[in-house]
C-alpha positions, 0 to 999 in steps of 0.5 A: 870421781864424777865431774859435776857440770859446769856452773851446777848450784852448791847443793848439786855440787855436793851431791854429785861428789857425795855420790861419787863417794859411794860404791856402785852409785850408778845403780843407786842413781837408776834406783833412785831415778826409779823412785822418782819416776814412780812418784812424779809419773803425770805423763809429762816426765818419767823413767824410760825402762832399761829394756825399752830403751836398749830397743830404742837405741839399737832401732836407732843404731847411733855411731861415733860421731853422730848428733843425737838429740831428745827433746823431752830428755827427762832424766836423760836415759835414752842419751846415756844409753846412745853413749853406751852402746857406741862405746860398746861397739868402737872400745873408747870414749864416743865422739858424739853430740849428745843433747837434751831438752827438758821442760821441768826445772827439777828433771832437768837438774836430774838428768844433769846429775844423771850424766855427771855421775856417769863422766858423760858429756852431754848438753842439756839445754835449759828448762824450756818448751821444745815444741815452741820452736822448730830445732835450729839444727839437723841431727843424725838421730834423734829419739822421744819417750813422748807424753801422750795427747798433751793439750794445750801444747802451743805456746798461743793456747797458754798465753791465750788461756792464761788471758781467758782467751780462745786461741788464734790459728797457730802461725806459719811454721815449717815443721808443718808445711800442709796443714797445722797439727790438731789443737787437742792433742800434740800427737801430730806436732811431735811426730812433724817435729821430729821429723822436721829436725832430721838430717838427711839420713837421719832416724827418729825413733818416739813412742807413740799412742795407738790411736795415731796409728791408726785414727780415722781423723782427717788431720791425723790420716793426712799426716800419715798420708803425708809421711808415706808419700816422702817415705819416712815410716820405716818400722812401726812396732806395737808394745806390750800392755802394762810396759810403762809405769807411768801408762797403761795406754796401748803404744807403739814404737815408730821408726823414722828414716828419711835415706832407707836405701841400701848403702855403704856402712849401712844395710845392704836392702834397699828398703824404699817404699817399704814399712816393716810392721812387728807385732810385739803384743804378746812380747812380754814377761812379768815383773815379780810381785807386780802386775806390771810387766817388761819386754826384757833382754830376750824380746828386746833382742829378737825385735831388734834382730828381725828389724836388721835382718830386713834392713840387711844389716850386719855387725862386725863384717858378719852376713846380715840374717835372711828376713822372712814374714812371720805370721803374726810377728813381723810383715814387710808392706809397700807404701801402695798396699797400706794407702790403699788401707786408710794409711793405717800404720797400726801393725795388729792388722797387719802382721796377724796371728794365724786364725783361732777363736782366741785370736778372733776374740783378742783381735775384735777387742783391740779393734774396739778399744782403737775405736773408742780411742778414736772416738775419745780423739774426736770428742777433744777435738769438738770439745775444743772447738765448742770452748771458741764458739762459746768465746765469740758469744 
């Protein structure tokens, strides 16, 4: 029978036992957990897909022990994907940390349910804002289904905008020790964020817009510059079209590490000042009756293996896989070579498909649309800065 948390209010209480009640109620609960995503997809909290967060986790490679945290926990699937894939692997109940951040009063009460039904212990921390503060501690990993170019993400534009006020600079803060993240989208503030609460050989794993990877905007680029420098960008890999129910945007999954030397009880290469780059465009399958479409477990496994193969990593005292560069799959690059390309983190322009008409066509149209997201980015930013000029007058 599940446990309802600590303290939950009478009508959580009865539905969790009534839950309980019922067979097989962890499919109901996904099911429903679906439904709920479909109806209340704004961007802001949706249901991360089981494939996409299997190819989250195991980039993350969570062990027993570790502090695991998402700040946008939404129903809590990626941390009860963390639990089962460390249970898998050591046979008993994980002796993790697993915590949870949710800024809807309502999805928050979900993911509580969430892990309830499942007997899973975990600390969702109440209904609140976690860009408003830097994490007060360091974790082992930390992983984030993002939303996209959320505006007025500082806590000064709400109460500004609330007072008909243009906002004040955003104030000192750690997480961003060379320059302030862009007012009209929190991409960089989320990506400084997480970085900012990684232990010492932590690893982050987000989605992420397209556009960050590769946006010509001078904050943008000197945050990727930025990232380079201190070796934190491990992996990049650009999804499929149409994965996400609640987006249509073209994303990529980044990977961030701050230790990726070789080690004991990790990989075996010494992977510093290197990225590996995985096209994984064309990566797909379709969902039955639906345009939309899914990674599914084939493609999720082979992301996943071509990312241990070039860590050296192995499972279960087996060889870690020999890693080659795959045309227009997968390509190992130094630090050196992609600062000498604008810093762009965009993994199409690198590992590229072998020349045909088809692939020349598929490439001018993404490069296209990278552009007019950039320019999109642009158009924010002026927007932003013509709404204070028109406050001083």
């Amino acid at each position: 029978m599940p446990v309802p948390p600590p303290g939950s209010e009478g009508p959580l209480h009865a539905l969790v036992r009534a839950i309980g009640s019922i067979q097989r109620a962890r499919p109901l609960l996904d099911q429903c957990l679906r439904e709920l995503s479909a109806d209340q997809a704004d961007g802001s909290h949706y249901f991360t897909p089981d494939d996409m967060a299997r190819l989250m986790v195991g980039a993350a490679v969570p062990r027993d022990g570790h502090r695991v945290l998402d700040p946008v926990c939404g129903s809590g699937g990626l941390l009860v994907e963390s639990h089962r894939y460390v249970r898998e692997r050591v046979g008993l109940n994980p002796a993790m940390s697993l915590q949870g951040k949710e800024q809807h009063a309502h999805t928050w009460q979900v993911a509580r349910m969430n892990f309830a039904v499942r007997g899973i212990t975990a600390h969702v921390f109440p209904p609140g804002d976690s860009l408003a503060e830097p994490e007060p501690e360091r974790h082992d990993i930390v992983l984030a289904n993002l939303p996209f170019n959320q505006r007025d993400w500082a806590p000064e534009d709400k109460e500004e905008q609330a007072a008909g006020r243009s906002a004040p600079p955003l104030p000192v803060d750690p997480r961003w020790p060379e320059e302030p993240p862009s007012r009209g989208s929190a991409n960089s503030a989320w990506i400084q964020h997480i970085a900012h609460a990684l232990a010492p050989a932590g690893r982050g794993v987000f989605l992420m817009g397209d556009s960050v990877a590769n946006s010509r905007q001078p904050v943008t680029r000197r945050l990727r510059e930025r990232l380079l420098r201190e070796d934190l960008v491990e992996c990049v890999i650009a999804l499929p079209l149409r994965v996400f129910g609640h987006s249509k945007a073209s994303a990529c999954l980044w990977v961030l590490n701050r230790d990726k030397s070789a080690r004991p009880g990790w990989g075996v290469l010494d992977r510093r000042q290197q990225v590996l780059f995985v096209n994984a465009r064309r990566a797909f399958e379709p969902v039955p009756k639906s345009r939309a479409r899914r990674l599914g477990d084939k493609n999720t496994a082979l992301i996943l293996t071509t990312l241990a193969a070039w860590r050296g990593l192995s499972e279960n005292g087996a060889a870690a896989s020999p890693y080659s560069d795959t045309a227009g799959w997968s390509r190992s690059c130094s630090t050196e070579e992609i600062a000498d390309r604008e810093s762009s983190l965009m993994p199409t322009s690198y590992a590229v498909e072998p020349p045909s008409p088809e692939r020349d066509t598929r490439s001018r149209i993404e490069q296209l649309k990278l552009e007019l997201a950039d320019q999109f980015d642009q158009m924010r930013d002026l927007e932003l800065r013509l709404l204070d000029v028109l406050e001083d007058i």
